[in-house]
Biopython code that builds the backbone (N, CA, C, O; Angstrom):
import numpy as np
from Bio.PDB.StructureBuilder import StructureBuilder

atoms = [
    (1, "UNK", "N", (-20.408, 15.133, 219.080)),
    (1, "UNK", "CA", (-21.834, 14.971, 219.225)),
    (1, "UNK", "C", (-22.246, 15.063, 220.698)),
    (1, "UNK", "O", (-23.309, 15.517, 221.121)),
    (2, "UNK", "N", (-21.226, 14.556, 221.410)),
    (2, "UNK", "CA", (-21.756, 14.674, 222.910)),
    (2, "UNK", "C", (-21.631, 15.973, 223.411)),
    (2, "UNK", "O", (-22.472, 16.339, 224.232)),
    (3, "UNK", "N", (-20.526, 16.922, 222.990)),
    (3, "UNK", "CA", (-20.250, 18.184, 223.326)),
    (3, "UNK", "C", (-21.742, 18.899, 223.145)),
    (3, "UNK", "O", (-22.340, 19.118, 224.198)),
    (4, "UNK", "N", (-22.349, 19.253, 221.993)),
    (4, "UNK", "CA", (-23.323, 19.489, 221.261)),
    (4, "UNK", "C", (-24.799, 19.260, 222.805)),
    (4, "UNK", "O", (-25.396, 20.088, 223.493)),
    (5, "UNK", "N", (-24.841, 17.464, 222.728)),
    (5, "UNK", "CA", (-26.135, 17.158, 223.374)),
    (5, "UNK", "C", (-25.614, 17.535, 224.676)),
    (5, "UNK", "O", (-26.554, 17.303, 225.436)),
    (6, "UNK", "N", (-24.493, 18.055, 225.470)),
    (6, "UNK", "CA", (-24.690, 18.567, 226.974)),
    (6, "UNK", "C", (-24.904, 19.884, 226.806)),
    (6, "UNK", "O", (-25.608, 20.483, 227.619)),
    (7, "UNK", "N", (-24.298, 20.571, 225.668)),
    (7, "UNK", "CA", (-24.621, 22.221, 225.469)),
    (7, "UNK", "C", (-26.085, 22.658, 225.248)),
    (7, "UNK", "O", (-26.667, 23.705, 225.531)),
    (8, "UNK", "N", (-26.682, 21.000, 224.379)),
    (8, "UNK", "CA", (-28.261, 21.926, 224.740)),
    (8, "UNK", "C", (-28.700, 21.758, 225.829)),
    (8, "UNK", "O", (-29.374, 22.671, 226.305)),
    (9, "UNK", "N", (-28.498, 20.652, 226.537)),
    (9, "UNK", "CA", (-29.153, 20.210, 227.629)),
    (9, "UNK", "C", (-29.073, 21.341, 228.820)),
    (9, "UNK", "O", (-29.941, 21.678, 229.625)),
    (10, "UNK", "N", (-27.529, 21.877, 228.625)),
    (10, "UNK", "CA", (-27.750, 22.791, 229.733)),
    (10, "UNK", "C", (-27.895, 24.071, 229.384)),
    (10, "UNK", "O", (-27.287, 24.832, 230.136)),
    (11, "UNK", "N", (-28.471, 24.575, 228.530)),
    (11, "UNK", "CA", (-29.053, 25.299, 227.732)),
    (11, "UNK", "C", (-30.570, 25.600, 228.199)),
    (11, "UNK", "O", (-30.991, 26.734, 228.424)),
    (12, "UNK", "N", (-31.140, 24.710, 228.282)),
    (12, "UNK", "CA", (-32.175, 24.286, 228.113)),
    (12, "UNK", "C", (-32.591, 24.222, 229.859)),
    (12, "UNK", "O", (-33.653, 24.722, 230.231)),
    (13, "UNK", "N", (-31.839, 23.698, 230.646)),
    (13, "UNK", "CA", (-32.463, 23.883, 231.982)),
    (13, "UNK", "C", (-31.845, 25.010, 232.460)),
    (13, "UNK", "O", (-32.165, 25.215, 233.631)),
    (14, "UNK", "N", (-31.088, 25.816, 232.013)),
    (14, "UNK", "CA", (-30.712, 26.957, 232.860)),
    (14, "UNK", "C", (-31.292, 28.461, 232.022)),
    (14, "UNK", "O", (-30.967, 29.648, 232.040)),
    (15, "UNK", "N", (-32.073, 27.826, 231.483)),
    (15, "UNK", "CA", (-32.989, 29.259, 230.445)),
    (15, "UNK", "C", (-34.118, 29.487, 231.344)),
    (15, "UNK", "O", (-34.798, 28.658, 231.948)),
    (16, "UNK", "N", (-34.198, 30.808, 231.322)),
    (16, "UNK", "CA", (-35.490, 31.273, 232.349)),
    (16, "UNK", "C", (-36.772, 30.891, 231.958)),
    (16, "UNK", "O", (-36.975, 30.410, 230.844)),
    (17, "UNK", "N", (-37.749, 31.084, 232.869)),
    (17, "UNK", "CA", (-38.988, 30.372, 232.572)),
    (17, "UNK", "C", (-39.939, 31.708, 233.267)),
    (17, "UNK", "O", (-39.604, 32.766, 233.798)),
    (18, "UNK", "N", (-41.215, 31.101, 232.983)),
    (18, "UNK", "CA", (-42.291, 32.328, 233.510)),
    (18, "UNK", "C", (-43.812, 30.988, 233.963)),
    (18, "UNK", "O", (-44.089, 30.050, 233.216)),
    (19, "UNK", "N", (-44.074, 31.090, 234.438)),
    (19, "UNK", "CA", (-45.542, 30.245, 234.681)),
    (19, "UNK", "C", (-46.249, 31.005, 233.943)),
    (19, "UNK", "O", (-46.815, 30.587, 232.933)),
    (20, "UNK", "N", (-46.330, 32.677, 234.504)),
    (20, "UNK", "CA", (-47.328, 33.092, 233.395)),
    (20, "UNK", "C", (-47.219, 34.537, 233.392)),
    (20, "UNK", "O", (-47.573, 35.444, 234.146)),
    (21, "UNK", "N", (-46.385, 34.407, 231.883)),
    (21, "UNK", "CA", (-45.763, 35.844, 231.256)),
    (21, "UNK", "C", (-46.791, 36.694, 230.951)),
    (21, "UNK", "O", (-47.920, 36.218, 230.830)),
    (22, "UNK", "N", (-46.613, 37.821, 230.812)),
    (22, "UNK", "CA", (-47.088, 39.054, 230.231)),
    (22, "UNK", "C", (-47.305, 38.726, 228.975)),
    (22, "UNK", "O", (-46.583, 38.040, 228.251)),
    (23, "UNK", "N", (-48.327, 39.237, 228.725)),
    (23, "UNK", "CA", (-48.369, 39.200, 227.294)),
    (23, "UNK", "C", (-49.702, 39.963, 226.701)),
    (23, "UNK", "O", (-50.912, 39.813, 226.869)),
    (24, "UNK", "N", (-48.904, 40.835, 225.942)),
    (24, "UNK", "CA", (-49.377, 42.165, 225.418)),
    (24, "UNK", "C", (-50.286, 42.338, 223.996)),
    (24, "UNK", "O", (-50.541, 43.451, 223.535)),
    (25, "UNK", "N", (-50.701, 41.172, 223.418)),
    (25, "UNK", "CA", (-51.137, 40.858, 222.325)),
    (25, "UNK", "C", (-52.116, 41.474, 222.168)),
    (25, "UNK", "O", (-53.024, 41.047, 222.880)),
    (26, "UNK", "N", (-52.505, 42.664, 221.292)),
    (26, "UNK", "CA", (-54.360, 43.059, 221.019)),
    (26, "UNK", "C", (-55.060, 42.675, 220.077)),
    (26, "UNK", "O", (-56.212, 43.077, 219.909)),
    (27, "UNK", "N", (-54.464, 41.826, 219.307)),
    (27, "UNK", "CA", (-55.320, 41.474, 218.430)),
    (27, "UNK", "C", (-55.731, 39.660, 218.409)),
    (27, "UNK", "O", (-55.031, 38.737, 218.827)),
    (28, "UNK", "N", (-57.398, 39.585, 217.629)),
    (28, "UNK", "CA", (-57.360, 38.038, 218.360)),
    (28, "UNK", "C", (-57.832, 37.675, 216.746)),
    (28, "UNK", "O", (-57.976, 38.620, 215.971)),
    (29, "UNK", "N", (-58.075, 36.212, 216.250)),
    (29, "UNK", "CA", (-58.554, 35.901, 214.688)),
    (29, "UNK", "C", (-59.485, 34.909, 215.343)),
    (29, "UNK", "O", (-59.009, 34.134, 216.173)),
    (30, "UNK", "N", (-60.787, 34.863, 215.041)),
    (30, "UNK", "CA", (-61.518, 33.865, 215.138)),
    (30, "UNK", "C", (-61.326, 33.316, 213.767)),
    (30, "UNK", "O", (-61.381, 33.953, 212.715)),
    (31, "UNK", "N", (-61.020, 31.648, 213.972)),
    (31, "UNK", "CA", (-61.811, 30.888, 212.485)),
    (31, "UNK", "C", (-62.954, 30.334, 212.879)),
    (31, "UNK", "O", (-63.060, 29.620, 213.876)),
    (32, "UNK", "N", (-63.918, 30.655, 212.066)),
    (32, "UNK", "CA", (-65.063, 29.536, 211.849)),
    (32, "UNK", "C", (-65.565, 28.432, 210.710)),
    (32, "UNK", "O", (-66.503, 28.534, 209.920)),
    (33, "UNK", "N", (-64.542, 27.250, 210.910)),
    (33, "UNK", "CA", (-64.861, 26.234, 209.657)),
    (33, "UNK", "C", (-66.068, 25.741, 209.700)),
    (33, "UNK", "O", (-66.533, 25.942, 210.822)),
    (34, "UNK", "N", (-66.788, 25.200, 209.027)),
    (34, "UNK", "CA", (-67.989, 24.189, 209.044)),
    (34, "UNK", "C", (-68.291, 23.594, 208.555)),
    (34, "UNK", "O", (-69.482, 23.636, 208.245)),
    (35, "UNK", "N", (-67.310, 22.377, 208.011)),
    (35, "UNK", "CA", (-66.940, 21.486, 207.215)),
    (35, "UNK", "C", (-68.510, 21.323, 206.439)),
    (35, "UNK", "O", (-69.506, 21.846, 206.938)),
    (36, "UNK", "N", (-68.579, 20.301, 204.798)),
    (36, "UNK", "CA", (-69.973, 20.449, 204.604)),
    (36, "UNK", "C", (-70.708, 21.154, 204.169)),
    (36, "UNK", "O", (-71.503, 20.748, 203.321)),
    (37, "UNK", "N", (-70.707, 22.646, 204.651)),
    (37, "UNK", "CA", (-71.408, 23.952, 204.581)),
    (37, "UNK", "C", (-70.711, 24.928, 203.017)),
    (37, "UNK", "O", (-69.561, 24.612, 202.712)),
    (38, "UNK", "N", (-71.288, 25.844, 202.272)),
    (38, "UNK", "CA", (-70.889, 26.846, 201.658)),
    (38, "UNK", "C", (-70.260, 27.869, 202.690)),
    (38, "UNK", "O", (-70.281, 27.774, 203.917)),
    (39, "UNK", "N", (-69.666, 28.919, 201.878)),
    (39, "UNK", "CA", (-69.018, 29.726, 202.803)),
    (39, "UNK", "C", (-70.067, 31.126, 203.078)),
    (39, "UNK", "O", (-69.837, 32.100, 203.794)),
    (40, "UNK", "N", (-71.316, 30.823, 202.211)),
    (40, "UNK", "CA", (-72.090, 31.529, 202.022)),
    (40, "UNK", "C", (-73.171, 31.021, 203.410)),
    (40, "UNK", "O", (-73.575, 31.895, 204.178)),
    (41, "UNK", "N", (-73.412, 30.129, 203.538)),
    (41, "UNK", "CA", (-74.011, 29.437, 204.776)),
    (41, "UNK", "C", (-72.986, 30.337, 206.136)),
    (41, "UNK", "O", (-73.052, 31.309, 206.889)),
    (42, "UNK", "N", (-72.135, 29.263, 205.780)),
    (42, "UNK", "CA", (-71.322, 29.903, 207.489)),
    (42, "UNK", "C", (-71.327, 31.026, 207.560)),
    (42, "UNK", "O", (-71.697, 31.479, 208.643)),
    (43, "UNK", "N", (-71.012, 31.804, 206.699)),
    (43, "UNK", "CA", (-71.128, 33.684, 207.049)),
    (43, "UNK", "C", (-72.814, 33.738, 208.066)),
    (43, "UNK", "O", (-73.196, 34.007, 209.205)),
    (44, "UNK", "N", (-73.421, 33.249, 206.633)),
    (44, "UNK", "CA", (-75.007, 33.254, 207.441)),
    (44, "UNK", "C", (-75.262, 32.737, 209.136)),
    (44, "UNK", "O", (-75.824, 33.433, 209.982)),
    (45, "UNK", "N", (-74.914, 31.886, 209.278)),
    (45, "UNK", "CA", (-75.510, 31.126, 210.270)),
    (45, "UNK", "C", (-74.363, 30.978, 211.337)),
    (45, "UNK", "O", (-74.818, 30.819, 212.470)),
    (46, "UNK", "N", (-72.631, 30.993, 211.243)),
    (46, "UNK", "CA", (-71.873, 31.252, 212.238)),
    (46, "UNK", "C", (-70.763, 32.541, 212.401)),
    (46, "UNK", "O", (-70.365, 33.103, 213.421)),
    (47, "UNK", "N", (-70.468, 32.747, 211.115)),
    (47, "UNK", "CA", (-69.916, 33.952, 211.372)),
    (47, "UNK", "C", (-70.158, 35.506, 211.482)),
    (47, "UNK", "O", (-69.211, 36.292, 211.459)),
    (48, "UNK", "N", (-71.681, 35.979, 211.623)),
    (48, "UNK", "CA", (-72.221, 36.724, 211.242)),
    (48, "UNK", "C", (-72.658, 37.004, 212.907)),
    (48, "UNK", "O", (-72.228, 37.917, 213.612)),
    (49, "UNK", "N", (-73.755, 35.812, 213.342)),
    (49, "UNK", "CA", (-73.765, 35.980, 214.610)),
    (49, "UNK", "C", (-72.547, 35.889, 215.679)),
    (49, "UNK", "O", (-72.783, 36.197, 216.847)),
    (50, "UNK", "N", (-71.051, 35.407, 215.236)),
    (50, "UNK", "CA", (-70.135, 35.436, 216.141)),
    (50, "UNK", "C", (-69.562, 37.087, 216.649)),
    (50, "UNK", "O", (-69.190, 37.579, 217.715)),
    (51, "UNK", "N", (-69.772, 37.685, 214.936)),
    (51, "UNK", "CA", (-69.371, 38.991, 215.085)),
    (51, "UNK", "C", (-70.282, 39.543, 215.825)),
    (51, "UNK", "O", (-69.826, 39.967, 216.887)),
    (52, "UNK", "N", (-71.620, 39.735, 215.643)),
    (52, "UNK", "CA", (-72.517, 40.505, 216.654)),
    (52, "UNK", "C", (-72.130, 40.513, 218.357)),
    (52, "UNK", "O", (-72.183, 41.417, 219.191)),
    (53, "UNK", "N", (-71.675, 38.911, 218.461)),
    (53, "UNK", "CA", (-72.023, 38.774, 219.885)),
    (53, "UNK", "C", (-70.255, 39.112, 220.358)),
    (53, "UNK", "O", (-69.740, 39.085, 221.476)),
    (54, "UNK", "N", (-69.691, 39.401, 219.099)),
    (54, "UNK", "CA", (-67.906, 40.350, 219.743)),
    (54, "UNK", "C", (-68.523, 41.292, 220.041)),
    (54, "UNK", "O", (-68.763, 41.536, 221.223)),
    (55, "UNK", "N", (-68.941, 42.067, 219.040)),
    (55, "UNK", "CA", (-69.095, 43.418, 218.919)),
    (55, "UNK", "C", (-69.174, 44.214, 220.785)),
    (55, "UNK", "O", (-68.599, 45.207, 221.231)),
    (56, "UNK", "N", (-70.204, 43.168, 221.496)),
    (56, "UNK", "CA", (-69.882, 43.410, 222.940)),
    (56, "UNK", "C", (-69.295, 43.265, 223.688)),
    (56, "UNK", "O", (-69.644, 43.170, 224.864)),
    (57, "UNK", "N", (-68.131, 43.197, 223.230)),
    (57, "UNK", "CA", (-67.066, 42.647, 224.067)),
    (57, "UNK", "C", (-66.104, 44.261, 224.571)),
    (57, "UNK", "O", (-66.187, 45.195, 223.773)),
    (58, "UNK", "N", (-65.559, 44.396, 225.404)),
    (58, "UNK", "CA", (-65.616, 46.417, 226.108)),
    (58, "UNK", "C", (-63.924, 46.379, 225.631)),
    (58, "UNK", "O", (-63.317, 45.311, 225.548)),
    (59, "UNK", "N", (-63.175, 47.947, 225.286)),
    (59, "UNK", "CA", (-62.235, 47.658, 224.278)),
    (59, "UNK", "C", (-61.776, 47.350, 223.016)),
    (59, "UNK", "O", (-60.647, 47.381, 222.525)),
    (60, "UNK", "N", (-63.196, 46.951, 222.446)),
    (60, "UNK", "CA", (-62.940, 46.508, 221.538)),
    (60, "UNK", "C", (-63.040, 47.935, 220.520)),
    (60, "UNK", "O", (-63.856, 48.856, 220.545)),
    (61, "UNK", "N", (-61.861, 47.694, 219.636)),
    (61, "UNK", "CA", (-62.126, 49.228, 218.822)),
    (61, "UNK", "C", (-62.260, 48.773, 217.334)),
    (61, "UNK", "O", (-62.749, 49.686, 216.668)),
    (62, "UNK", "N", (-61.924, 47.408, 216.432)),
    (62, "UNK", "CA", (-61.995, 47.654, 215.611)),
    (62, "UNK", "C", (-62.200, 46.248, 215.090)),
    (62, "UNK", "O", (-61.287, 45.504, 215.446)),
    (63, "UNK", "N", (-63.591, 45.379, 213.986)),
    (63, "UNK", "CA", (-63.595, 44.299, 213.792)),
    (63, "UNK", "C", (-63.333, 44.404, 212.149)),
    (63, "UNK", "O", (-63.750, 45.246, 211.353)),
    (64, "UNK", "N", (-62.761, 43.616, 212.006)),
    (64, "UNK", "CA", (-62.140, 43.153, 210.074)),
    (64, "UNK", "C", (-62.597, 42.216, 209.961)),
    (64, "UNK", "O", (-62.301, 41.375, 210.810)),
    (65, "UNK", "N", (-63.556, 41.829, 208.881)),
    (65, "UNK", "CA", (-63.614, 40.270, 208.462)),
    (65, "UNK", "C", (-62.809, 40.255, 207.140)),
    (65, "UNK", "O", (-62.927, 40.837, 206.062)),
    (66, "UNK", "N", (-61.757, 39.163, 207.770)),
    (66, "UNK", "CA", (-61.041, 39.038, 206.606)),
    (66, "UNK", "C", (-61.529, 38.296, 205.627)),
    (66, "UNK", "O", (-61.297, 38.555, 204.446)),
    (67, "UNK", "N", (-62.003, 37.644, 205.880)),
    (67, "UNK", "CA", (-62.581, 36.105, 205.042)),
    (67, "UNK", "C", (-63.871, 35.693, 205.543)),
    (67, "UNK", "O", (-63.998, 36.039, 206.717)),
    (68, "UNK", "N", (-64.970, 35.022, 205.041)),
    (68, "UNK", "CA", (-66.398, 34.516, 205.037)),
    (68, "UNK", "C", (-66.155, 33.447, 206.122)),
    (68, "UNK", "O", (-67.197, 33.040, 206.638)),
    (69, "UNK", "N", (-65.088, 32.937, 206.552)),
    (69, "UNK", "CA", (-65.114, 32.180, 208.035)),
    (69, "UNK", "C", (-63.829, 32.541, 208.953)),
    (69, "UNK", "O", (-63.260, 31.690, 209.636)),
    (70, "UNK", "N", (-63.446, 33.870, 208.892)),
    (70, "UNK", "CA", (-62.567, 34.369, 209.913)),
    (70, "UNK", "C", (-62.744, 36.003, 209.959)),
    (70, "UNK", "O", (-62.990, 36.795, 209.049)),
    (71, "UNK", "N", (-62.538, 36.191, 211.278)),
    (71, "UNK", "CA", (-62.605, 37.796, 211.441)),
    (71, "UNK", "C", (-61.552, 38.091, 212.572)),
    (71, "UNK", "O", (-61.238, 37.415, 213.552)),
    (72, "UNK", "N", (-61.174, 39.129, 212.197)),
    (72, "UNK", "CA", (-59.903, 39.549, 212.995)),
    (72, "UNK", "C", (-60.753, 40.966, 213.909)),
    (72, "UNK", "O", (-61.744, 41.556, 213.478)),
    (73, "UNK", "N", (-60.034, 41.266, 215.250)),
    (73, "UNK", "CA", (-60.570, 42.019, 216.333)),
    (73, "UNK", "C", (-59.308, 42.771, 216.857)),
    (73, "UNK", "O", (-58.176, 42.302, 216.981)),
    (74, "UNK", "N", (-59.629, 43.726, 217.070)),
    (74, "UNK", "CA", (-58.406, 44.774, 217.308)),
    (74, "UNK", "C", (-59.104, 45.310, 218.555)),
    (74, "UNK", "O", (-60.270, 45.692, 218.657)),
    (75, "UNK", "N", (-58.002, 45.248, 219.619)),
    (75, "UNK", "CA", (-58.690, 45.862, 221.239)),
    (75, "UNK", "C", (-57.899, 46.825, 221.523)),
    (75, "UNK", "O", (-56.731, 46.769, 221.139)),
    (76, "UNK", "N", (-58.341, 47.842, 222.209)),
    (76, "UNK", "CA", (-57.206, 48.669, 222.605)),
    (76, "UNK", "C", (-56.746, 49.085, 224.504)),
    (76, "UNK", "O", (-57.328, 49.514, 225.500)),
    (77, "UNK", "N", (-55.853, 48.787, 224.252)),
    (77, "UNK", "CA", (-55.595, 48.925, 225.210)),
    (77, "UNK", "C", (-54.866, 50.041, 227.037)),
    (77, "UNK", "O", (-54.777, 49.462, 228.119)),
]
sb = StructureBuilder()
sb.init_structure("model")
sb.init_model(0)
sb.init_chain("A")
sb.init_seg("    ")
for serial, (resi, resn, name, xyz) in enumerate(atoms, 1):
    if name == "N":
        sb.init_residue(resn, " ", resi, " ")
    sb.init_atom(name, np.array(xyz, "f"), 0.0, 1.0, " ", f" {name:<3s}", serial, name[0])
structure = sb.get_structure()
């Protein structure tokens, strides 16, 4: 067991690190819950205007609403 807890330990401090990696991700998911509400509401009143105000966002090539309180955004890069 002790073999084990020094192998992670030094595992673990001699693994490289980054403050702040690259990262290549283009796609983003907004959720919009609104606890309370129909899903027919939130489309109306938050997810409807969230998409409009993506839509201006520069790069952006492609919006999906997957669901009545989430939409997925595809950027290109």
């Amino acid at each position: 067991m002790a073999v084990l807890l020094f192998l992670g330990l030094s595992a673990y401090l001699t693994m490289p690190r980054e403050n702040f990696p690259e990262i290549s991700e283009t796609n983003i998911y907004i959720s919009t819950p609104y606890p309370g509400n129909t899903a027919e509401d939130i489309e109306r009143f938050v997810t409807d205007p969230l998409e409009e105000a993506v839509k201006g966002v520069s790069n952006l090539v492609e919006i999906t609403p997957l669901h009545k309180t989430i939409i997925h955004g595809c950027f290109g890069v």
